[in-house]
GUDOMI-285210 format. One line per field, with one value per residue (C-alpha): residue number from 0; z, y, x. Coordinates in steps of 0.2 Angstrom, whole numbers, plus 5000, padded with zeros to 4 digits. Layout:
<pts>
seq	[NUM,...]
pz	[Z,...]
py	[Y,...]
px	[X,...]
</pts>
This chain:
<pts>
seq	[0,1,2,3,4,5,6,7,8,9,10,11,12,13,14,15,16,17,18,19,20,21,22,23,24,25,26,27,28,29,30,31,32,33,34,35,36,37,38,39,40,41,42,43,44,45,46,47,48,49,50,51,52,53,54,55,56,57,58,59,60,61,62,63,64,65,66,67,68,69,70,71,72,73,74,75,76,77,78,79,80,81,82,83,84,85,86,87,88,89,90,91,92,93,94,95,96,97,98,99,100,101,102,103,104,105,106,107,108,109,110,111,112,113,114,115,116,117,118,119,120,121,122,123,124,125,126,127,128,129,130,131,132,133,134,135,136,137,138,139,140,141,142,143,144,145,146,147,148,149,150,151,152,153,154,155,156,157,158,159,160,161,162,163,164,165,166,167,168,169,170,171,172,173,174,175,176,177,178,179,180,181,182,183,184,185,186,187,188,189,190,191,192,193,194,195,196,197,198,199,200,201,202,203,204,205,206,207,208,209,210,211,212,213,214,215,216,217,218,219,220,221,222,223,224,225,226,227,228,229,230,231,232,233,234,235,236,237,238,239,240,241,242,243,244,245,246,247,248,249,250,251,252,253,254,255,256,257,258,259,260,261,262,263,264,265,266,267,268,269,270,271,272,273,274,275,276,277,278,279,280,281,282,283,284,285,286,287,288,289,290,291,292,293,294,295,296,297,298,299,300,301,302,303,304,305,306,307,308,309,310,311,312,313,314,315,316,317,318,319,320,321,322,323,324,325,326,327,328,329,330,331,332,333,334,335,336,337,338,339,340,341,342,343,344,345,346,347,348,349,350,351,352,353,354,355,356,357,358,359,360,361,362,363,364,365,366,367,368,369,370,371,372,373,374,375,376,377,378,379,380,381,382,383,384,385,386,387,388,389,390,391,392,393,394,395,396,397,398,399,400,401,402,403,404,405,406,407,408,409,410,411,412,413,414,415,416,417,418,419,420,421,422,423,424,425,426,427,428,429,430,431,432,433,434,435,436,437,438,439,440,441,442,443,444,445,446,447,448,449,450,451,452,453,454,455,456,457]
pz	[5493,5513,5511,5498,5509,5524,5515,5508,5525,5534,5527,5525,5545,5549,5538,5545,5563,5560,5553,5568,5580,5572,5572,5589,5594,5582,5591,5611,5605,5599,5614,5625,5616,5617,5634,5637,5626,5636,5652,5643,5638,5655,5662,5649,5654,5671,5670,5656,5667,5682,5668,5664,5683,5685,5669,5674,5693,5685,5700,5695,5713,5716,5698,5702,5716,5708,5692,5703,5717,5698,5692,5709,5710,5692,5682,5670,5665,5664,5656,5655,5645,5642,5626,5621,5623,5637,5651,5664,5677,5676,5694,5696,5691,5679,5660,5653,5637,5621,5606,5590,5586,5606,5601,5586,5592,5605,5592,5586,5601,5605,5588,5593,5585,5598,5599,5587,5589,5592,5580,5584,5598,5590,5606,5599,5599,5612,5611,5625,5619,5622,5621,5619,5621,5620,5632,5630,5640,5634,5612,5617,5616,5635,5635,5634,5641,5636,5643,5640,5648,5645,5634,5645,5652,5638,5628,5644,5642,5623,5624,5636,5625,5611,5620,5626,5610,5602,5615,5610,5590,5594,5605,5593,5577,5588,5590,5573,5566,5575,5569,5553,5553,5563,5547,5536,5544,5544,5526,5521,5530,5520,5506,5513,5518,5499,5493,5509,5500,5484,5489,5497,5482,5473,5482,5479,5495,5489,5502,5508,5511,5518,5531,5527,5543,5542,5531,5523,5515,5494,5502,5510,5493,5484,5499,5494,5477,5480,5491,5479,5464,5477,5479,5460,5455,5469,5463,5444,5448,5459,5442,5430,5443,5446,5428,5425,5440,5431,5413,5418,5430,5416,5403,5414,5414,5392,5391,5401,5391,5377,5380,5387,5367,5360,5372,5365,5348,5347,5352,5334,5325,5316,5320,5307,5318,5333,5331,5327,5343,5353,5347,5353,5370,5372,5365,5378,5392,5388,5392,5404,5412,5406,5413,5430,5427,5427,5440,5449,5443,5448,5464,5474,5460,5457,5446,5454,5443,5440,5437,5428,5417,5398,5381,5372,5354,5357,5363,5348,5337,5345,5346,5326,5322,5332,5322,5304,5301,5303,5293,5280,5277,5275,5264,5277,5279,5298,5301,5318,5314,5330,5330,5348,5364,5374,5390,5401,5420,5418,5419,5403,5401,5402,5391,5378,5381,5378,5361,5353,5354,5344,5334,5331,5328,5315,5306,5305,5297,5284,5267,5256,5253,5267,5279,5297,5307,5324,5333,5350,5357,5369,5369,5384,5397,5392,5386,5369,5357,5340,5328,5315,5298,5281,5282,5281,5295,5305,5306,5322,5330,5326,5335,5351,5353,5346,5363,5369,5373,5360,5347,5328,5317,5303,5287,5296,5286,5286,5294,5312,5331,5344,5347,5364,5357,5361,5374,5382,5378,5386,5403,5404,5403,5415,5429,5426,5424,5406,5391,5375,5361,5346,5330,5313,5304,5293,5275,5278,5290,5311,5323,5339,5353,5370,5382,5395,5411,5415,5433,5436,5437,5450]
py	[5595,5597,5615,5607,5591,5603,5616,5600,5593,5610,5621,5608,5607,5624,5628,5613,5619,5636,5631,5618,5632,5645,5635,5631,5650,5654,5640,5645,5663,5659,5649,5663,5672,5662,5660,5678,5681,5667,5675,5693,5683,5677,5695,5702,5687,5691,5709,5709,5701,5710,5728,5718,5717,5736,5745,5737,5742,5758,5761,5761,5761,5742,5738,5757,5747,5728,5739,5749,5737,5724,5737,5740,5720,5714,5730,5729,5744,5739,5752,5751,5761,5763,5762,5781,5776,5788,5782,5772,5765,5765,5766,5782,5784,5787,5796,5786,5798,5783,5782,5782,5763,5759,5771,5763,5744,5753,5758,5744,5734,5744,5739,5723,5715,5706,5706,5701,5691,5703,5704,5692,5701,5701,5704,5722,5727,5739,5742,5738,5725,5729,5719,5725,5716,5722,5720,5710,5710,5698,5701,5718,5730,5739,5745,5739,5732,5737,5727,5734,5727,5729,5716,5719,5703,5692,5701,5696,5677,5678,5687,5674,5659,5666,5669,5651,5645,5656,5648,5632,5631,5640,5626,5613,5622,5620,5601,5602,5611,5600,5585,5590,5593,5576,5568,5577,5572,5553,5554,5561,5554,5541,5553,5564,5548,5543,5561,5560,5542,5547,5562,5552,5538,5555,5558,5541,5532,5518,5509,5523,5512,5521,5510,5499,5500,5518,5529,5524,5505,5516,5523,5506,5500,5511,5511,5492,5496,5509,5498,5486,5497,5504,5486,5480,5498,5496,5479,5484,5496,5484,5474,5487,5493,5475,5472,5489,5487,5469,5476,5490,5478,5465,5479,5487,5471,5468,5488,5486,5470,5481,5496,5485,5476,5494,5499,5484,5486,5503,5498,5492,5504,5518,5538,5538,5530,5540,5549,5536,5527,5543,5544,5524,5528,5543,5534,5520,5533,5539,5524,5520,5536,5533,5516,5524,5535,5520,5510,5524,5524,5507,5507,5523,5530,5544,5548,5556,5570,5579,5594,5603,5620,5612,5621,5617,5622,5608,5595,5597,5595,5581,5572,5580,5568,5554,5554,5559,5538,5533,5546,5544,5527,5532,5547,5560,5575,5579,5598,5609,5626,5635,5648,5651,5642,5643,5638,5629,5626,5607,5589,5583,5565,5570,5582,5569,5556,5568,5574,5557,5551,5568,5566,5547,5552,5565,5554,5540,5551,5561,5558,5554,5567,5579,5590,5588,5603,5604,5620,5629,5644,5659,5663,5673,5667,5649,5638,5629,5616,5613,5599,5603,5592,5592,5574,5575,5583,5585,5593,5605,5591,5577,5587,5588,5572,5567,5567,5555,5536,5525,5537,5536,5544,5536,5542,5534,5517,5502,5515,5505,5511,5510,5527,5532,5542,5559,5552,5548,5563,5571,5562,5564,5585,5585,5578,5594,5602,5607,5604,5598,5609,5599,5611,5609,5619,5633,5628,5610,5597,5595,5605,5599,5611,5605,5617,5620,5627,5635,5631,5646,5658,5652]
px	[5488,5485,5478,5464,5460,5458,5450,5438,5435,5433,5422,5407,5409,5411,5394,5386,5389,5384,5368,5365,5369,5358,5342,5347,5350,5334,5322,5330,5325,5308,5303,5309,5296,5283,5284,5285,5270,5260,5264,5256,5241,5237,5239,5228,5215,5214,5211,5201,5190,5191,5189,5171,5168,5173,5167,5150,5148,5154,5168,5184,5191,5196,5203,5216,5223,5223,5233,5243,5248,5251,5265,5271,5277,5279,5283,5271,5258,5238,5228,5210,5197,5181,5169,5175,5193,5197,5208,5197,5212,5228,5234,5233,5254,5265,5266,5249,5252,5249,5262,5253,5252,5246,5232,5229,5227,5215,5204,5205,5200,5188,5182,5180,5197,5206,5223,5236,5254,5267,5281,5296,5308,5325,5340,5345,5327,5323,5305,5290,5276,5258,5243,5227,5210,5194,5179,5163,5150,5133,5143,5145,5160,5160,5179,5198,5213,5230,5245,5263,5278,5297,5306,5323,5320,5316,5329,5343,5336,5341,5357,5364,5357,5365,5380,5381,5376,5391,5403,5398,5398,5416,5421,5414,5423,5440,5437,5433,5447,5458,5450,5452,5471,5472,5462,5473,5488,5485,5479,5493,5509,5509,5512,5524,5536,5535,5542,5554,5558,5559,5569,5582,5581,5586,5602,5608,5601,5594,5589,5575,5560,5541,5533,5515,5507,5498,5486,5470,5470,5472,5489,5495,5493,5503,5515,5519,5519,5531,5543,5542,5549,5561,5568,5567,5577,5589,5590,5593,5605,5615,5618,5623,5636,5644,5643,5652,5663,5668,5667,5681,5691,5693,5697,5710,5721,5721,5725,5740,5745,5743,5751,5766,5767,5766,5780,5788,5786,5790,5811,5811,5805,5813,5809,5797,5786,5787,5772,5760,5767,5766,5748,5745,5751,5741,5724,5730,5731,5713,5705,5714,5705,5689,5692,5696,5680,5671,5677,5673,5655,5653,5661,5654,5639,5649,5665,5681,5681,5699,5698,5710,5713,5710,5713,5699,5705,5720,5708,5698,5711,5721,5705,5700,5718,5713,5698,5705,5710,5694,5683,5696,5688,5673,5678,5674,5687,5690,5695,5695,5693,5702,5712,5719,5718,5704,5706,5694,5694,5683,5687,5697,5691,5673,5675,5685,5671,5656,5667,5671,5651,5647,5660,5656,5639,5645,5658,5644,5628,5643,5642,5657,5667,5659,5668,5665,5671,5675,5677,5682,5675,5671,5653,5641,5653,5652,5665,5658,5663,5655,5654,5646,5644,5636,5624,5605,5602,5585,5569,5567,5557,5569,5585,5574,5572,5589,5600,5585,5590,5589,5580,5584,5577,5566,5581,5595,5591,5604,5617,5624,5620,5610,5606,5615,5629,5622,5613,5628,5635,5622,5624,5642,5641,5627,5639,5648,5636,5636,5623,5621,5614,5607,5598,5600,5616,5614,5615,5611,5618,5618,5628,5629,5637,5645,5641,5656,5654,5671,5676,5686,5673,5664]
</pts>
């Protein structure tokens, strides 16, 4: 964005000082000219008239020492000729041989056409300028003057005007340029603070805050506006992690209560219930470490992830049993398909969390009688489990937006939720690093994948 403001502001001002200084250089060297031409018409008036003088007494003796004696102080040739064009005076001096357009603008005089404006006199131009001028005497053509002197001088004047001319626009294109970059930066501060802001909001510093007081009025606005969202997020976000920090301290204590009665309970029973009781504690242990997850949530913005080599094949089918009870009311039949262990370096909890909302998801959308499969496996480096079940599935569109918050699809009719399970599935592998894969099964259905990212190989 600063390259195109600068590039905006700058190049309207460089062409607009180039153009102002070449009129100026085009006008300084015009005038030079002008001046240099007034000074040729003047010599070619006086002699002109002193030619008349001499051509008619027929002596050619006083204009020889004027012309001579005129080229001895000033440097400029004066050649006079008569009505057949030969050479009357010319000092007496000097190569008085004519070029081919001298000799023809002194035919041309002699004529009786008086002399024309010489071409403009660029710097690089090299040549002498000549005047010629005929002379009258009572309407009649009695000879000619020619007039030539060397544009050195002139040509000097016009360099050294363009040359200051150049130092100037040069000067002035500095100035601008770094007013430009001045204009640029004050325009723009104020958006480079909100991306430092926004940045820093990013990394979990909530309190970044952009000053009001500089940048045009339009980024002051926004400034303030900004602040305030900053302040109404900060705020909002301040809520949810008191009410998680008092939903998961208040949970902690009734889970303890209840694990201590299942501990109870289970001295009188029988060994045929060791299982089920072994299966209570270690649901209880879970949430107690996804209530520790959350505590941690709420108390630093971060979870204290533990991580830990896990077989994935036995986390799918302990949490494929936890889950068998509750699909077996809805006529659902749980099954993991894994064959081996497949081991894991990630953190355990996570992973369970992220799990059970597919699987809850699954279980929820199954019809009767359905299978739902869940899967662990090796694939392109990646760790990966797979729930995969036989309900209506979704249309390519559909599973893109599926893991969005709050998004159901239209078929799900009376069927209970809210919409966050893959959601939430979603955010928990992200803090790992992970994915979550949702496209429709082969044969009918929905299979979502949980991508694992295998600490031990990095």
């Amino acid at each position: 964005m600063r390259r195109r403001l600068i590039v905006v502001f700058l190049v309207p001002l460089v062409a607009i000082l180039l153009s102002l200084g070449g009129t100026a250089a085009w006008s300084a060297t015009r005038s030079i000219q002008q001046a240099f031409y007034t000074e040729q018409l003047g010599d070619l008036g006086y002699f002109v008239t002193s030619a008349r003088q001499a051509l008619r007494s027929g002596s050619a003796t006083v204009i020889d020492a004027e012309v001579k004696r005129f080229e001895e102080v000033y440097g400029i040739r004066v050649l006079v000729f008569d009505l057949a064009g030969g050479l009357w005076a010319s000092g007496g001096e000097g190569d008085d041989v004519l070029a081919e357009d001298e000799a023809a603008r002194v035919d041309l005089a002699l004529s009786g056409r008086r002399a024309e404006a010489p071409e403009p006199v660029f710097p690089w131009i090299a040549a002498e300028s000549s005047l010629v001028e005929p002379v009258f005497d009572d309407g009649d053509v009695i000879g000619a003057v020619m007039v030539s002197a060397d544009v050195e001088t002139p040509r000097a004047q016009i360099l050294q005007q363009i040359l200051i001319l150049t130092l100037i626009s040069i000067v002035l294109i500095g100035l601008g340029v770094l007013l430009v970059f001045q204009l640029a930066r004050w325009v723009l501060s104020p958006v480079r603070r909100l991306d430092e802001a926004m940045v820093a909001i990013e990394r979990g510093e909530m309190d970044a805050r952009v000053a009001e007081d500089t940048g045009p009025p339009e980024l002051r606005r926004m400034t303030r506006v900004f602040n305030g969202m900053a302040d109404e997020i900060e705020r909002v976000m301040t809520r949810q992690q008191e009410f998680a920090l008092n939903a998961s301290h208040e949970l902690r204590n009734p889970l303890n209560a209840l694990l201590l009665r299942v501990e109870h309970l289970s001295t009188g029973l029988d060994a045929r219930w060791q299982d089920d009781i072994e299966e209570t504690r270690e649901e209880g242990r879970r949430m107690a470490r996804i209530l520790e997850t959350l505590l941690g949530l709420a108390r630093g913005g971060r979870a204290d992830t533990t991580i830990s080599a896990v077989d994935l094949a036995a986390l799918a089918g302990r949490r494929a049993d936890a889950w068998r009870e509750v699909a077996s009311q809805r006529g659902v039949i749980m099954r993991a398909a894994t064959t081996g262990p497949i081991l894991c370096v990630t953190d355990r909890t996570i992973v369970e969390s992220a799990l059970d909302a597919v699987i809850d998801n699954a279980v929820k959308f199954s019809p009767a009688e359905a299978v739902v499969e869940i899967d662990a496996h090796l694939g392109d480096g990646e760790c990966r489990l797979s729930v995969r079940d036989h309900g209506p599935g979704l249309t390519s569109e559909q599973a893109a937006n599926a893991a969005d918050r709050f998004w159901r699809s239209d078929d799900s009719g009376e069927t209970p939720g809210s919409g966050l399970g893959l959601a939430i599935a979603t955010d928990l592998l992200q803090s790992i690093g992970g994915e979550l894969r949702v496209e429709s099964a082969v044969g009918g259905g929905l299979q979502v994948t949980l991508v694992v990212p295998d600490g031990a190989g990095q």
